[in-house]
C-alpha positions in Angstrom: -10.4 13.8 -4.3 -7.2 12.9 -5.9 -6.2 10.2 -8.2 -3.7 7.1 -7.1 -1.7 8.0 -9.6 -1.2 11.9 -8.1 -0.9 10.2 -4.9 2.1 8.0 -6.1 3.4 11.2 -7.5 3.4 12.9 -3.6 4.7 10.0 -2.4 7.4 8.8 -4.6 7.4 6.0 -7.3 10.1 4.1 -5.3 9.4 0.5 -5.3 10.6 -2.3 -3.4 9.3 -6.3 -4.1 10.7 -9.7 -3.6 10.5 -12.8 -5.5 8.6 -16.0 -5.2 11.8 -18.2 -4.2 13.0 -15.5 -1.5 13.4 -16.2 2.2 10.9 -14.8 4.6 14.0 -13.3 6.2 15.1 -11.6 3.3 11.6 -9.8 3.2 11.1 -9.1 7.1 15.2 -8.2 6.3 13.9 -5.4 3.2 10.8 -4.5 5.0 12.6 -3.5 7.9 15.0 -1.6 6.2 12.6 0.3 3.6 10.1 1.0 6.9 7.1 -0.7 5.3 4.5 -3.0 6.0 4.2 -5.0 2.5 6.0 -6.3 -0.7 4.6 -6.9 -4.1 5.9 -10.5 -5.1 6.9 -10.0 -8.8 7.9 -12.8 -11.1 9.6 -11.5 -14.3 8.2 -8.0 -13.7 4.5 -9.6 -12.8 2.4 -9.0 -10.2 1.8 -12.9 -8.3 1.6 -12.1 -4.8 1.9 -9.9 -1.7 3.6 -10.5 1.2 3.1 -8.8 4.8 4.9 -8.2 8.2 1.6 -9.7 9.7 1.9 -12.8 7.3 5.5 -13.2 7.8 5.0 -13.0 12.0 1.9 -15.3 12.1 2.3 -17.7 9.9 6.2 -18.6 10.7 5.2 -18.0 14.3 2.1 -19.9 14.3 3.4 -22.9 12.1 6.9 -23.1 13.8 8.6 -22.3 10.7 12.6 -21.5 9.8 12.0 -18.1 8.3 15.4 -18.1 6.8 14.3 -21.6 4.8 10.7 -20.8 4.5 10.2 -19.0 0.8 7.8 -16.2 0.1 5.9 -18.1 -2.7 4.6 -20.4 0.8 3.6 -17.5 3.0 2.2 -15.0 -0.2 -1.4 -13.6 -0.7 -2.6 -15.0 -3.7 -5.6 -13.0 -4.6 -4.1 -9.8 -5.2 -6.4 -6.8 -4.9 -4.7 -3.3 -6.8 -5.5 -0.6 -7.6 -4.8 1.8 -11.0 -3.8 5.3 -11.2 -6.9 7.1 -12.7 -8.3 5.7 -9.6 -9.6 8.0 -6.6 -8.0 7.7 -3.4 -11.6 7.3 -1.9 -12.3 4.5 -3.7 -8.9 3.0 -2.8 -10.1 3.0 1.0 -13.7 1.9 0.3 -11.8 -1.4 -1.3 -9.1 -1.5 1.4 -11.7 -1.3 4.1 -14.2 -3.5 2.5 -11.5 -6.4 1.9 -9.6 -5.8 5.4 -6.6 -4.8 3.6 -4.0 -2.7 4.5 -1.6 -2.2 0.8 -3.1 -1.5 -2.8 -0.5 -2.2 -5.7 -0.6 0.1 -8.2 -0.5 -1.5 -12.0 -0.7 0.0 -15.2 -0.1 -2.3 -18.2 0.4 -5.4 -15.5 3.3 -2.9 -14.1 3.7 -2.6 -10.9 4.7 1.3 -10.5 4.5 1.4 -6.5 2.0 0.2 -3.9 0.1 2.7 -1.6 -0.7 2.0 2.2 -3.9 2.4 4.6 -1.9 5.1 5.9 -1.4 7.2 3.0 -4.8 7.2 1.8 -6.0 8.5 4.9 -3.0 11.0 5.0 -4.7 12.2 1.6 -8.2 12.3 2.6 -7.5 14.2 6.4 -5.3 16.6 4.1 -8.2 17.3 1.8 -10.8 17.6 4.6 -8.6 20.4 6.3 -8.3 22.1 2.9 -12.0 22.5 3.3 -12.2 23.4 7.0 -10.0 25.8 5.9 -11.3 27.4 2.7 -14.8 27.0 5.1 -13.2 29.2 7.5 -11.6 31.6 5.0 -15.5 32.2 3.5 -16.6 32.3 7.1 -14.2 35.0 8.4 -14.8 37.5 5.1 -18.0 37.0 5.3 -18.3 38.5 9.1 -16.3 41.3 8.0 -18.5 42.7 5.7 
């Protein structure tokens, strides 16, 4: 299994957050454009928050709120659960499953160096399983020809 922090490596260390006092529109707005799901909410460089597409469309939908006057810091997640690099990515989905979640910041040092999705840990552990199918079949097929 491989660490968070290889993962980040695979994926990129590109990271893209908003801040407390930013519109929900500017976040659907960076989401959209980036093609992801979730934003870190950083104030000075700190981890405070986490914002959604899911929050974003429920709660302004729900609540008949003006997205473009609504800010961030009113829609956020709180209670941040993250994730570190030494971590395994196995653990990462145990945690993401367990707590219904769907993005795990990564922080080192209360850094944020990226944030890693439901879908790339199970890109990870499908890619790992075939490794084994594969080395299984490998063993399998010099094995016969002996």
């Amino acid at each position: 299994m491989i660490s968070v922090g290889k993962l980040l490596e695979i994926k990129g260390h590109e990271l893209w957050s908003v801040h407390p006092d930013d519109s929900i529109t500017d976040a659907v707005t960076l989401m959209d454009e980036k093609g992801i799901g979730a934003l870190p909410v950083l104030l000075d460089g700190k981890l405070i928050g986490i914002i959604s597409e899911r929050d974003c469309a429920r709660k302004v939908i729900i609540n008949d709120l003006p997205a473009k006057e609504t800010k961030v810091k009113a829609l956020m997640t709180r209670q941040v659960y993250y994730t570190f690099p030494e971590q395994d990515v196995e653990a990462c989905l145990s945690i993401m499953s367990k707590r219904h979640i769907r993005h795990l910041p990564v922080v080192e040092d209360e850094k944020v160096l990226g944030l890693i999705a439901m879908g790339d840990v199970v890109k990870d552990i499908i890619l790992e399983q075939q490794e084994k199918i594969d080395h299984l079949e490998h063993y399998i097929s010099w094995e016969e020809s002996y």
